[in-house]
N, C-alpha and C positions, 0 to 999 in steps of 0.2 A: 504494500500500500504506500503510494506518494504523500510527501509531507503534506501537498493541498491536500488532501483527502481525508488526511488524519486533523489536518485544521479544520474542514468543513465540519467532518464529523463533531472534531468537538465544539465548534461552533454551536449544533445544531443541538448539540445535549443542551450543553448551557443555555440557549434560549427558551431549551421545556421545562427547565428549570423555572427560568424567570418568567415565562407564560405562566404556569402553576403557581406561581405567588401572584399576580396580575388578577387571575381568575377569580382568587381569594379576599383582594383589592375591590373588586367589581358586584362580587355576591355579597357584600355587605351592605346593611340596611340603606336604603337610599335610589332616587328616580334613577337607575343605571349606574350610579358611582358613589361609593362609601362617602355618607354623612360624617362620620366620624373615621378618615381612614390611619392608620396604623402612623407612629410617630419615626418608626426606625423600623428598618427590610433591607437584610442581607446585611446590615452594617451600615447602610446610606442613611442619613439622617432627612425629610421630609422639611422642605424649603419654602416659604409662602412665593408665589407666583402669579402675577396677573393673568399671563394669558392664555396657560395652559392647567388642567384641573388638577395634577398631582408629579412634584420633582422632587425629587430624593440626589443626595449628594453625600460622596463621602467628606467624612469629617477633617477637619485640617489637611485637608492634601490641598497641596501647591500643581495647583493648573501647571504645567508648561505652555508656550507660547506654540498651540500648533497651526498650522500651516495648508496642511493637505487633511483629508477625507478620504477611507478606507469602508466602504458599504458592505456588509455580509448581504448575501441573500436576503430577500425580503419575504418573511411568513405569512401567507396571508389565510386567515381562517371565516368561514361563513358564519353567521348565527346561528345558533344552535335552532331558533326558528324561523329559518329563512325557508321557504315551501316557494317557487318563484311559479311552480306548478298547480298549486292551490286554487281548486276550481276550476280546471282544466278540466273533459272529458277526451281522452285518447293522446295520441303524442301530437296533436297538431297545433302546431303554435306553442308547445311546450319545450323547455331547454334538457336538451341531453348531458348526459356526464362529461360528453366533449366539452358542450356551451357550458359548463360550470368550469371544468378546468381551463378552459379558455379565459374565460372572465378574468378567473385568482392571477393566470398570468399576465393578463394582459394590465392586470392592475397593479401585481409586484414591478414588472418593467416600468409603468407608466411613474409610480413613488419614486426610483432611481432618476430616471429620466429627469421628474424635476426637482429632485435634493440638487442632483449632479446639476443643473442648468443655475438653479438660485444662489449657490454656491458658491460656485467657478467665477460666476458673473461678479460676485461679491470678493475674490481674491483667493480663495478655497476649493483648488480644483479637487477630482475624487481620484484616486490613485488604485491601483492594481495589487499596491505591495506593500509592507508595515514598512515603519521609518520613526526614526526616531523623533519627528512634529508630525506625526500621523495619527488623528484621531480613529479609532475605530469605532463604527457607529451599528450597529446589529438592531434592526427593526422590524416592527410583527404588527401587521393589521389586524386583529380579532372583532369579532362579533359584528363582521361585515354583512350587511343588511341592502341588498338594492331591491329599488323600487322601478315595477315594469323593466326587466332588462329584455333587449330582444334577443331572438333564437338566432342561430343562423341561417336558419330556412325560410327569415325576412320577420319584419317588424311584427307585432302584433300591439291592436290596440288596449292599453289598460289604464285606466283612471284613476286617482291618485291625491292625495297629500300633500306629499314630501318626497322629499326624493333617498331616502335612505339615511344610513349612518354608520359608522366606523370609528374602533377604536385605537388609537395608537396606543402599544407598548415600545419604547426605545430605551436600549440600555447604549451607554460610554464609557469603552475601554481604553486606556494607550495598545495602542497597535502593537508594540514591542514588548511587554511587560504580560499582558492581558490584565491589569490589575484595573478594577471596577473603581470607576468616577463617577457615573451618575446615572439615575435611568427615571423616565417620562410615562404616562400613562395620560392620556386626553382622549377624552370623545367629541365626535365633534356630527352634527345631524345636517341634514342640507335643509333649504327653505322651505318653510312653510309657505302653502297658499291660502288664501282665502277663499279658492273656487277650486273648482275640478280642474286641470291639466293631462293635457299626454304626454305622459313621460317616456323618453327614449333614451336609451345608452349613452346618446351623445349628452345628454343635460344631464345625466346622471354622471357622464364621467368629466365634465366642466363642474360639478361641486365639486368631485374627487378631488380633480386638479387643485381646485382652490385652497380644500383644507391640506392638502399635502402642498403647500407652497407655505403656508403660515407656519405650517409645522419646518419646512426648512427654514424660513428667515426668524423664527427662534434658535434654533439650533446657530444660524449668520449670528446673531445677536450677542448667544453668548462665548461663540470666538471671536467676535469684536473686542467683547468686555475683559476677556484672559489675554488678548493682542493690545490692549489700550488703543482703539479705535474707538473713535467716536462720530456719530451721525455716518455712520458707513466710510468714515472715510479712512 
């Protein structure tokens, strides 16, 4: 077995790891996310934060000044009640196990895609290989909920709400060390209407977009704030 391999692999423990504490985060009392959640996890200490609903950091560590971005695979899991078939009779107009596994990819590359673009653009390109100013950043979309997505075998019509919802978990490692800096937990839902709408994949995946860009230009933010940057600059 190749050193990548043996890295993936344990990459991928360790993030079931950290899903499995998340899960426990999450099923606690409260509208989708612990009212009262937990003070310290894994040893990270639990940080007040505007924009995001729960950051954990470890305690007294000295940020280094990184530079580059190191993406693991991206996890992405469905809701446990996501039915996209629900009230369907037969397979027509309904999504196969292909159209599900399609979608999770197409949505883990699309999160890359724009870490990597909001990133890069900001001085922070994303790199292939650990380094000694290489952040490692290991992300996991859970309790992914879309609304009306279509089939492959063409659109179908379905009326609607909102357009879904998604959880980030994001842990922060140094690339060379593996020693655990920090990890994120936010949900975040797409827009409410006030009328019925048809929702299609592409406005489903323009909220995606959207919340997975906030979700990178905080992660911008706070290597701005360990680079002593200020106002992006």
């Amino acid at each position: 077995m190749t050193a990548t391999s043996l890295r993936r692999r344990a990459l991928l423990a360790a993030m079931k790891a950290v899903l499995t504490g998340a899960i426990l985060v999450l099923m606690m009392p409260g509208a989708g996310m612990a009212q009262q959640p937990p003070q310290e996890w894994d040893g990270l200490v639990r940080v007040k934060n505007k924009s995001l609903d729960h950051v954990y950091v470890r305690p007294n560590v000295e940020f280094k000044a990184y530079k580059r971005v190191l993406i693991a695979p991206v996890h992405v899991a469905m809701d446990k009640n996501w039915d996209p078939n629900s009230g369907k009779i037969g397979l027509q107009g309904g999504l196969s196990s292909a159209d599900v596994q399609r979608i999770r990819e197409e949505l883990a590359k699309m999160f890359r895609d724009v870490f990597a673009d909001h990133l890069s653009k900001a001085g922070y390109p994303v790199v292939e290989t650990s380094g000694d100013d290489v952040l490692l950043v290991e992300p996991a979309l859970i309790n992914v909920y879309i609304t009306a997505p279509n089939s492959s075998s063409g659109a179908t019509r379905s009326y609607t709400m909102d357009a879904g919802r998604m959880t980030l978990v994001m842990q922060l490692a140094d690339s060379v060390t593996g020693q655990m800096l920090g990890r994120v937990v936010d949900t975040t839902e797409g827009l409410n209407t006030q009328g019925m709408q048809w929702s299609t994949s592409l406005a489903n995946s323009g909220e995606a977009r959207k919340a997975v860009g906030q979700w990178a230009d905080a992660l911008r933010k706070a290597l701005d704030k360990i680079n002593g940057k200020t106002d992006g600059k």
